[in-house]
C-alpha positions as CSV (number, residue, x, y, z in Angstrom):
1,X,-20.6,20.9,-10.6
2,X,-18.0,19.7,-12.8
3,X,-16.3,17.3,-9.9
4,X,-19.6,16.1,-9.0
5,X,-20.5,15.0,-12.5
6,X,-16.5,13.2,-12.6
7,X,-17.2,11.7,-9.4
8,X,-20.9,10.3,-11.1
9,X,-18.8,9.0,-14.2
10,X,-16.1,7.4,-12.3
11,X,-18.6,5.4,-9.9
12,X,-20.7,4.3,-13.1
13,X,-17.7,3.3,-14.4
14,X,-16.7,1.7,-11.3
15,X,-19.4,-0.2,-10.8
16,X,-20.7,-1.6,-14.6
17,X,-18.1,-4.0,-15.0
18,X,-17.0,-7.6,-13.4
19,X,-13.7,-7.5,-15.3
20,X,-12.1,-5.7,-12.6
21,X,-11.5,-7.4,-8.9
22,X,-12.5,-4.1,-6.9
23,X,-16.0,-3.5,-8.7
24,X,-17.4,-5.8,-6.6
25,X,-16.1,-4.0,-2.9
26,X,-17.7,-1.3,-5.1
27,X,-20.9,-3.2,-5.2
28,X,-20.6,-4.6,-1.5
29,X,-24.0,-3.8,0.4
30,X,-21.5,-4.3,3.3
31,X,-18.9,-1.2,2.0
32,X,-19.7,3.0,3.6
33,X,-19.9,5.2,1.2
34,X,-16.5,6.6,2.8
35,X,-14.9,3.0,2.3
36,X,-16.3,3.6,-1.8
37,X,-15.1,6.7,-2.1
38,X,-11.5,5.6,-1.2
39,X,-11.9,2.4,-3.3
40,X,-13.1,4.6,-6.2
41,X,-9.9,5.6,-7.8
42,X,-8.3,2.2,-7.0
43,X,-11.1,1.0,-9.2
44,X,-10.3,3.5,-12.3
45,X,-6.4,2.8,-11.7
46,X,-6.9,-0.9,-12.4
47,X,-8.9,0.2,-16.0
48,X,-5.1,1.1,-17.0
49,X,-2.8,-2.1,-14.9
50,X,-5.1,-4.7,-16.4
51,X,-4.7,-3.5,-19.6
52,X,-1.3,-2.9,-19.8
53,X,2.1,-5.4,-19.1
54,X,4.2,-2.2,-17.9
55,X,2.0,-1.7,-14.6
56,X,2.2,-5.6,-13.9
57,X,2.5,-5.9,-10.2
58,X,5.1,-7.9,-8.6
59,X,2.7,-9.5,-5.8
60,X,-0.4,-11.7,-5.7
61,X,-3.1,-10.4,-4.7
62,X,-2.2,-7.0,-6.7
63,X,-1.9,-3.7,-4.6
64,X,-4.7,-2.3,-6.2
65,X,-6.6,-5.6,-5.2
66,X,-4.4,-5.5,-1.5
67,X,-5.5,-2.1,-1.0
68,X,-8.8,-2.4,-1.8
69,X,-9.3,-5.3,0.7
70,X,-7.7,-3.3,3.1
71,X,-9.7,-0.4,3.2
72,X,-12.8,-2.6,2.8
73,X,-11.9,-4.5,5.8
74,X,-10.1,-1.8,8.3
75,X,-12.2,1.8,7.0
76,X,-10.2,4.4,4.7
77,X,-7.6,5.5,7.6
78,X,-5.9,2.6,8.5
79,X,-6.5,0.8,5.1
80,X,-4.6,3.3,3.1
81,X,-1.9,3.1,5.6
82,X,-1.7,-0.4,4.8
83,X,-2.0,0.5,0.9
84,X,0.9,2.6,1.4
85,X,2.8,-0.1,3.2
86,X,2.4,-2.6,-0.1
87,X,2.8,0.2,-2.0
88,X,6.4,0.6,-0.6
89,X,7.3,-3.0,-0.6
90,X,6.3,-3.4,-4.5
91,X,9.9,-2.2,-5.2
92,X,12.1,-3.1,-7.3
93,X,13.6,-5.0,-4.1
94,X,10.7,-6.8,-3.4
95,X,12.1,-10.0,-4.7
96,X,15.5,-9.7,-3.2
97,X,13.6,-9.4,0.2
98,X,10.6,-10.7,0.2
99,X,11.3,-14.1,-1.4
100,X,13.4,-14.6,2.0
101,X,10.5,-14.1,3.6
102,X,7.8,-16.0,1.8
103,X,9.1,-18.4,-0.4
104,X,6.1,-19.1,-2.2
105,X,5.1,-18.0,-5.8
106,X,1.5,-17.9,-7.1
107,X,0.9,-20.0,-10.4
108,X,0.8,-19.6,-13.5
109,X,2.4,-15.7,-13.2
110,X,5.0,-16.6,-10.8
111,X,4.3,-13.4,-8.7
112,X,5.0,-13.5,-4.8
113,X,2.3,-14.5,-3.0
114,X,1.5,-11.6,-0.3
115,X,-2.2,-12.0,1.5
116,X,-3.3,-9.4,3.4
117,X,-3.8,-11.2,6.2
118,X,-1.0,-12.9,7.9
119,X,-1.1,-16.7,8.6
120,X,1.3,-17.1,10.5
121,X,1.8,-14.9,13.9
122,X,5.0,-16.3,15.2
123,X,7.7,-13.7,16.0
124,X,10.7,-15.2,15.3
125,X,12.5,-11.5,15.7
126,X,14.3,-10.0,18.7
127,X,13.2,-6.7,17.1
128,X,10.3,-4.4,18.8
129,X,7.5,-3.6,16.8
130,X,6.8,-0.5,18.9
131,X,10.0,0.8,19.0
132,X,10.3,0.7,15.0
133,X,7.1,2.2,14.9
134,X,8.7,4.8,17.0
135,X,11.6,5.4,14.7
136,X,9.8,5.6,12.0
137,X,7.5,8.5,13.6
138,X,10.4,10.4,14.0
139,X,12.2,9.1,10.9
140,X,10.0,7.5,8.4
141,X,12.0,4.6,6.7
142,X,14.2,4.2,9.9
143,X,11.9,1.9,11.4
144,X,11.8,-0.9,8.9
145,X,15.6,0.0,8.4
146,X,15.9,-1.0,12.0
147,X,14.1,-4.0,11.8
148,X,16.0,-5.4,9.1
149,X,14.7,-4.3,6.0
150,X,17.3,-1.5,4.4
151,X,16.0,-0.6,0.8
152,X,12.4,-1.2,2.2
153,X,12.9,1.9,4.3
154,X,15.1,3.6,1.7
155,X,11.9,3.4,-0.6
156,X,9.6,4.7,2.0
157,X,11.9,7.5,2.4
158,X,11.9,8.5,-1.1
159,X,8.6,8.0,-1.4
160,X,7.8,10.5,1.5
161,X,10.8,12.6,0.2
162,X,8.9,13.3,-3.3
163,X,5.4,13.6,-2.1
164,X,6.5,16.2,0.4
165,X,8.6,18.1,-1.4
166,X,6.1,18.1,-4.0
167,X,3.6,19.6,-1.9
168,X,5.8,22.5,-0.5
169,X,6.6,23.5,-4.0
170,X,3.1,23.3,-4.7
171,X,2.1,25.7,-1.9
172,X,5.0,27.7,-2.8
173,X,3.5,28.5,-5.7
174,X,0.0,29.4,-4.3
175,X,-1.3,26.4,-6.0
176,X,-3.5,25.3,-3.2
177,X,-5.9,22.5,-4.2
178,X,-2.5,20.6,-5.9
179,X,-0.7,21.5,-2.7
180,X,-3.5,19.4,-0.5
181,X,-3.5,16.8,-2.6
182,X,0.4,16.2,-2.1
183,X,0.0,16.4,1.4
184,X,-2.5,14.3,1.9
185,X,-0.2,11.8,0.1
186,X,2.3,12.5,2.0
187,X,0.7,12.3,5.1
188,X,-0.7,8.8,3.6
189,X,2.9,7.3,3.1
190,X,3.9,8.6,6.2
191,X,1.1,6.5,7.9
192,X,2.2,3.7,6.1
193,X,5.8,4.0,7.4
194,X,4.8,3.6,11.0
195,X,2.4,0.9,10.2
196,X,5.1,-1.0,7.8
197,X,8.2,-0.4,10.5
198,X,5.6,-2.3,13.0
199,X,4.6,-4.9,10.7
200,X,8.5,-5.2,9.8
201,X,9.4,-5.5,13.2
202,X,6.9,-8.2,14.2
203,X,7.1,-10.5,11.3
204,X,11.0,-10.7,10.5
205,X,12.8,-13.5,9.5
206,X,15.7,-14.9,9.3
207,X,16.3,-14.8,5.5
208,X,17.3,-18.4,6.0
209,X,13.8,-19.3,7.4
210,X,11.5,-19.9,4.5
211,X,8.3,-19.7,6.9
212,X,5.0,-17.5,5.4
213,X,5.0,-14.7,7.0
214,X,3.0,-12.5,4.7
């Protein structure tokens, strides 16, 4: 009774506002209640980034705003895949790498500009998608390490690394409900490796081609 009446508050709370960018997915006759549900705590997490300079993101649109669109536009599955992906890539990296690949800053907050649709399709790579999606299936991280992109697949390492040991200590200690959650993380950023070593792949540059990729 207790979650229902949490998951009641949040989706009042998700919903009253314009202030924040994913209330109006929230409000979107077009949005499942599956696709809500997913958007719902992406909704509640920006109540804290847009009122605070520490959880300033490094990219325009914001991940929360990136994965939100996502999951709006490709269902829960493959849209927190892509979530994780950006999730990833906001590293403390992201400028050494991405500004090689994009080149282009979004005014007046001089963050990288990183749409969630790509513009431009051209592979300029001799690197297969499909096989660094395959790496990273049997190595997560490997993939985009393959394809170019070192401390992009160091971070989705870790990130995996953490989650999953997180949720076998969890289980360990017969704590069950926290143990799910941690895998389902886990299984979330793994999702997001194989879907980040094929987007990696696909879409490298060389870092002295200033071309929008992203």
């Amino acid at each position: 009774m207790r979650s229902i009446l949490l998951i009641v508050f949040f989706m009042n709370l998700g919903i009253s506002q314009d202030k924040y960018p994913t209330d109006t997915l929230l409000r979107s006759p077009t949005s499942n209640i599956f696709e809500k549900a997913t958007i719902l705590p992406i909704s509640a997490w920006q109540r804290l980034s847009y009122n605070s300079n520490l959880l300033s993101c490094q990219f325009y649109p914001s991940c929360s705003n990136y994965g939100g669109l996502a999951i709006s536009e490709h269902g829960p599955f493959i849209g927190l895949a892509i979530t994780a992906d950006r999730i990833v890539r906001c590293s403390p990296f992201a400028l050494e790498y991405h500004y090689d690949m994009n080149g282009k800053f979004h005014y007046p907050d001089y963050r990288l500009i990183d749409p969630l649709q790509i513009t431009n399709t051209k592979n300029n790579s001799n690197k297969s998608p499909l096989f660094a999606a395959g790496l990273s299936i049997i190595l997560p991280g490997s993939g985009r390490i393959y394809a170019g992109r070192f401390m992009d697949g160091f971070m989705g390492m870790w990130m995996i690394a953490i989650s999953g040991t997180a949720a076998y200590s969890s289980f360990q200690e017969n704590k069950i409900i926290k143990g799910n959650l941690f895998s389902v993380i886990t299984l979330i950023f793994y999702s997001g490796e194989i879907y980040g070593a094929y987007r990696t792949a696909k879409y490298y540059q060389n870092p002295n081609d200033n071309s929008d990729l992203n």
